[in-house]
C-alpha positions in Angstrom: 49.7 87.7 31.6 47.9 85.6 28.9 48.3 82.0 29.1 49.6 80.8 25.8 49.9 77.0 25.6 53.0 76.1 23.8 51.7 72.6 23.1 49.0 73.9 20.3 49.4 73.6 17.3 46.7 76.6 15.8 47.2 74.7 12.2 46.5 71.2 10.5 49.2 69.9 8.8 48.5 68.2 5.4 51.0 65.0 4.4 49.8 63.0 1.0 49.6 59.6 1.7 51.5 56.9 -1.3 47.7 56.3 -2.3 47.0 59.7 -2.8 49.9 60.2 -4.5 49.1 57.5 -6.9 46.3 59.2 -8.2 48.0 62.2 -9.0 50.8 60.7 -10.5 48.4 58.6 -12.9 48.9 61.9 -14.8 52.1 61.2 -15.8 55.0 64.0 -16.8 53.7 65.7 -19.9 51.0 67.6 -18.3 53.8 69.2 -15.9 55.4 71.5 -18.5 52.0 73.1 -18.2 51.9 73.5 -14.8 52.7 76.3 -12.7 52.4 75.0 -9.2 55.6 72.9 -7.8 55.1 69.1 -7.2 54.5 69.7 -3.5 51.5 72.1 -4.6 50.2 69.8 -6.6 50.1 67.0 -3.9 48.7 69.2 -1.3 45.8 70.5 -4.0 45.1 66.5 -5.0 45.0 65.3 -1.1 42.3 68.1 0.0 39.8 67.1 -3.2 40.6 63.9 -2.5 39.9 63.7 1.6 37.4 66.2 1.1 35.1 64.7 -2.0 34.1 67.7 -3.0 31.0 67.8 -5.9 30.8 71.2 -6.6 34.3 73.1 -7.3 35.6 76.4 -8.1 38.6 77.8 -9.9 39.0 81.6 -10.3 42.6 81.8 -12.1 43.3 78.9 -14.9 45.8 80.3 -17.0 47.0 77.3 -19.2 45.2 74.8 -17.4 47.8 72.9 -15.6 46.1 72.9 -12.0 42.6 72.5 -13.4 43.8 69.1 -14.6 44.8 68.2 -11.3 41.9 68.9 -9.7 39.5 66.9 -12.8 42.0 64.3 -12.2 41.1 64.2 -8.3 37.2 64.3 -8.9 37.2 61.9 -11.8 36.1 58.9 -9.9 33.4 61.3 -7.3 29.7 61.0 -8.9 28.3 64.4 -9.7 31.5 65.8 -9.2 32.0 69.5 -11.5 34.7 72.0 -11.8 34.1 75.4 -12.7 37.0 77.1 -13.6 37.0 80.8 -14.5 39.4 83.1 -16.3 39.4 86.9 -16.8 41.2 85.9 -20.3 40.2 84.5 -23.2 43.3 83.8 -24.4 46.8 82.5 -22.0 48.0 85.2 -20.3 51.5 84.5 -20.8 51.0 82.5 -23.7 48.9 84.9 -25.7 48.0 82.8 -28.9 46.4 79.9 -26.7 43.6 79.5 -25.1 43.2 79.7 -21.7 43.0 76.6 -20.4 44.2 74.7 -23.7 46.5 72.2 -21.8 42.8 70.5 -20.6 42.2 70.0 -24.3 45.3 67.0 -23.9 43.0 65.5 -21.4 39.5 64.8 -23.0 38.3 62.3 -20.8 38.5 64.6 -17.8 36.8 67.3 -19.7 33.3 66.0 -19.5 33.5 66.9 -15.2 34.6 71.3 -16.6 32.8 74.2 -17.5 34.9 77.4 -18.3 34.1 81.0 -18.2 36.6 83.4 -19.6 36.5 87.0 -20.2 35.7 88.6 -17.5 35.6 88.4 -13.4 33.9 85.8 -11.4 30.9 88.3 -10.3 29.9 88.1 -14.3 29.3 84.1 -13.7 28.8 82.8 -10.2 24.8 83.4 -10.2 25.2 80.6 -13.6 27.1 78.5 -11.6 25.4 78.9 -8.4 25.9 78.0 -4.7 27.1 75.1 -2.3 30.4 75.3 -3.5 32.7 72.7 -1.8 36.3 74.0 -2.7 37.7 76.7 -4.4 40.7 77.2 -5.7 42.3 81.2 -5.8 45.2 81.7 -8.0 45.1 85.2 -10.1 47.3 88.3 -10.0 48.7 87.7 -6.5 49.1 91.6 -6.1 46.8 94.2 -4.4 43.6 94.3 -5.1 43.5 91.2 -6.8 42.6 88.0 -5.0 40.7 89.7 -1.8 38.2 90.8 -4.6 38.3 87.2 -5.9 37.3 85.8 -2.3 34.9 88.5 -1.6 33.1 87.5 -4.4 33.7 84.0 -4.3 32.2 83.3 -0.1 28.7 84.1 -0.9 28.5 80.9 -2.8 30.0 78.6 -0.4 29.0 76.2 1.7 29.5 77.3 5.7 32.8 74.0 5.6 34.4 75.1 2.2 38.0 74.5 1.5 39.8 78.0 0.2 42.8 77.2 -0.9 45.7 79.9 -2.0 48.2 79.6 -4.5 51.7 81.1 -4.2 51.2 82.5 -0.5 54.8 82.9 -0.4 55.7 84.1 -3.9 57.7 87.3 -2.0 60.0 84.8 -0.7 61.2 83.1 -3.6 65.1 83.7 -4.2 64.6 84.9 -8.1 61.1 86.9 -7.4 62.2 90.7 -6.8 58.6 91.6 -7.4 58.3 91.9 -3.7 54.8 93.3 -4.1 53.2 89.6 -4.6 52.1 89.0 -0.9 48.3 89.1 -1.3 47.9 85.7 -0.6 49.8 85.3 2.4 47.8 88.4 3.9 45.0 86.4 3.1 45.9 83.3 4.5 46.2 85.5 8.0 43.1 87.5 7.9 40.4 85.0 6.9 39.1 83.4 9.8 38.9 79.2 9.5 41.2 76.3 10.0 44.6 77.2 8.2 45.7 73.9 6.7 49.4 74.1 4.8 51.4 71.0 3.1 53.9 69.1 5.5 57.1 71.4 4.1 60.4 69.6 3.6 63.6 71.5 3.2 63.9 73.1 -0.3 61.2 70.9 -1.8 59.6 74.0 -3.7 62.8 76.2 -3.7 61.6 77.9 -0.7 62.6 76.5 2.0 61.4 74.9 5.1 58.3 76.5 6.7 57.8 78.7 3.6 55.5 76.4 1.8 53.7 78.3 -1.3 50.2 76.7 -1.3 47.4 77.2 1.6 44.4 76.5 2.6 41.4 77.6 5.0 38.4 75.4 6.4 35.7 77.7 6.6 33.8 77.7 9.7 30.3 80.2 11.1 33.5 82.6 11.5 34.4 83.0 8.0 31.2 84.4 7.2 31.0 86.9 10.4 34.2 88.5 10.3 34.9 90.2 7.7 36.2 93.2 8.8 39.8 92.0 8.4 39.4 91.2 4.4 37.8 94.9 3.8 40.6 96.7 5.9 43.5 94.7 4.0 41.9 96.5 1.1 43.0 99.9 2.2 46.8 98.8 1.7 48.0 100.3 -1.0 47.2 98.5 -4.6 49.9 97.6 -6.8 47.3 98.1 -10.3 44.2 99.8 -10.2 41.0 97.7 -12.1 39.4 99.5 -14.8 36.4 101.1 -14.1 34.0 98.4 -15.9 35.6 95.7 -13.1 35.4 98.3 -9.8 31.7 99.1 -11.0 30.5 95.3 -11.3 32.2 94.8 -8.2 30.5 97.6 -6.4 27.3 96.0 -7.4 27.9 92.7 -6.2 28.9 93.8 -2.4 25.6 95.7 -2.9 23.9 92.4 -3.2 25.7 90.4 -0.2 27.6 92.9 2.2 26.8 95.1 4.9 26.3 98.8 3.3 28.7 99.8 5.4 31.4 98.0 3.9 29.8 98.6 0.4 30.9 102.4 1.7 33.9 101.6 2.8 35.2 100.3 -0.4 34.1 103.4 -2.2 36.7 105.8 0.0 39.2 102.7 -0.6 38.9 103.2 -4.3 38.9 107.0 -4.2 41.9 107.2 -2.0 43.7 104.4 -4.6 42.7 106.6 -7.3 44.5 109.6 -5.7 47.6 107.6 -5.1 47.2 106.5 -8.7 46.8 110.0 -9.9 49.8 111.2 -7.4 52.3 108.6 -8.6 51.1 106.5 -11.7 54.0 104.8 -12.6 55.5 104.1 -8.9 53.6 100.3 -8.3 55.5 99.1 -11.6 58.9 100.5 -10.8 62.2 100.1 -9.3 61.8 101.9 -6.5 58.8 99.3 -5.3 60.5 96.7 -6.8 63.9 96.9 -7.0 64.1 95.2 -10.6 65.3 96.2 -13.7 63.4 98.3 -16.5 63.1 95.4 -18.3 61.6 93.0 -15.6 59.2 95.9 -14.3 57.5 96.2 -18.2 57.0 92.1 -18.2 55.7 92.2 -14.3 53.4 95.6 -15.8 51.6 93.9 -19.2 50.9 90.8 -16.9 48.8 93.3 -14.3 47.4 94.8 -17.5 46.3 91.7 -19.1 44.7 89.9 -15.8 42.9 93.1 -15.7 41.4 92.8 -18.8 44.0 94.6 -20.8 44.9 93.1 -24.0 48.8 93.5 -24.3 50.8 91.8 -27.4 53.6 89.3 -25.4 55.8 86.9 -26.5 54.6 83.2 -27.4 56.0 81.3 -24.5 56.8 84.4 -22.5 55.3 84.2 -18.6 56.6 85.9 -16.1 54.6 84.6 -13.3 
């Protein structure tokens, strides 16, 4: 019989202290109608770049720029401290005739610390921005394949005690969200190996609920780097969009450069068998019978897919359905 000791706590939990909090709320409100991350994300993301110090910094996912302000805000008084935030959009995904990132363009003083890339998928920029990054934040497409590309691409370029932090880890959960399919993240948060840290969760604080905060994080360790087995095989779940063939081909390329060939293999048959499934039932990621939503949800929930891949689909000003 294993020995389990009830006593251990296998996590760290993260509480903001009223100093830490300070700083964030130096924002004020305004910024917040920008934001897509709930008050208690936004205190968890300011307290790690604030305990951690981190000089170098990484965003893959910006959309308007609401959590890319928080985290210039956090580094603002670090010397040498620089956020690069990247984008596969030019423009807002759910706000199409914006910029992505414009809501940064309200904070100019906080600008001088950001460089942004848009238009295409972190693998076209991280050799610019280069290595011995400190913290990254991962908040794209939150569906298969989407965010275990992002981190395969992303851990070459970090330093062996990075901070990887997830947004929306329990999306599936949310009481309005019948796009079931959003889980990536929370199978992340399981299969990378490191130090889970998660936000001291008080009941209904985000709308989820006690113990189902929505924001994660993982200290990277020797361990993160060795086993990656896990992140590969998570792959083979079925995808809920399938990448155009200018994204799977650049990413191809760059597991050439830093993985084992026999995971560079192992993605190919992951790709051909998610082509056949494509083939077999094209439409069945984006309906009701995956989903369970109506017609009308499923063709929102299908241009956003489309456009984080690259896609350009006409939407709505204002309209997001994240």
């Amino acid at each position: 019989m294993a020995l389990i000791d009830k006593n251990n706590l296998d996590v760290r939990i993260i509480e903001p202290t009223e100093q830490e909090l300070s700083v964030l709320n130096s924002l004020g409100d305004e910024f917040k109608i920008y934001s897509e991350m709930s008050e208690q994300d936004r205190a968890f993301l300011n307290t790690l770049i604030l305990r951690k110090k981190p000089k170098k910094l990484l965003e893959i996912g910006v959309s308007k720029g609401g959590s890319s302000i928080v985290m210039l805000n956090a580094i603002k008084d670090i010397p040498d401290a620089h956020l690069y935030s990247i984008d596969i959009n030019e423009n807002c995904y759910c706000i199409s005739d914006k910029k992505t990132g414009f809501a940064v363009d309200d904070f100019p003083e906080l600008k001088k610390k950001w460089t942004l890339y848009t238009g295409g998928i972190a693998a076209n920029f991280l050799d610019e921005i280069g290595g011995d990054i400190d913290l990254c934040l991962i908040d794209t497409v939150h569906s298969l394949p989407g965010e275990i590309f992002d981190v395969l691409m992303a851990l070459p370029y970090l330093k062996k005690d990075a901070i990887i932090i997830f947004h929306d880890t329990n999306l599936q959960l949310r009481k309005d969200n019948l796009l079931i399919a959003q889980f990536v993240n929370n199978l992340l948060m399981s299969s990378i190996s490191g130090t889970k840290l998660i936000p001291e969760c008080r009941l209904n604080i985000n709308g989820f609920g006690k113990f189902f905060n929505n924001i994660g994080a993982i200290q990277t360790d020797t361990s993160t780097f060795i086993k990656l087995y896990e992140l590969f095989n998570i792959l083979a779940v079925k995808w809920n969009y399938l990448p155009n063939n200018y994204i799977i081909t650049t990413f191809k390329n760059f597991l050439k450069k830093f993985y084992n060939e026999y995971y560079v293999d192992y993605f190919e048959a992951i790709v051909e068998r998610q082509r056949l499934y494509f083939i077999q039932a094209p439409q069945m990621p984006l309906r009701k019978k995956i989903f369970s939503v109506s017609e009308e949800k499923g063709k929102e929930y299908k241009h956003k897919v489309l456009r984080l891949c690259g896609v350009k689909i006409k939407m709505k000003v204002g309209q997001c359905v994240k």
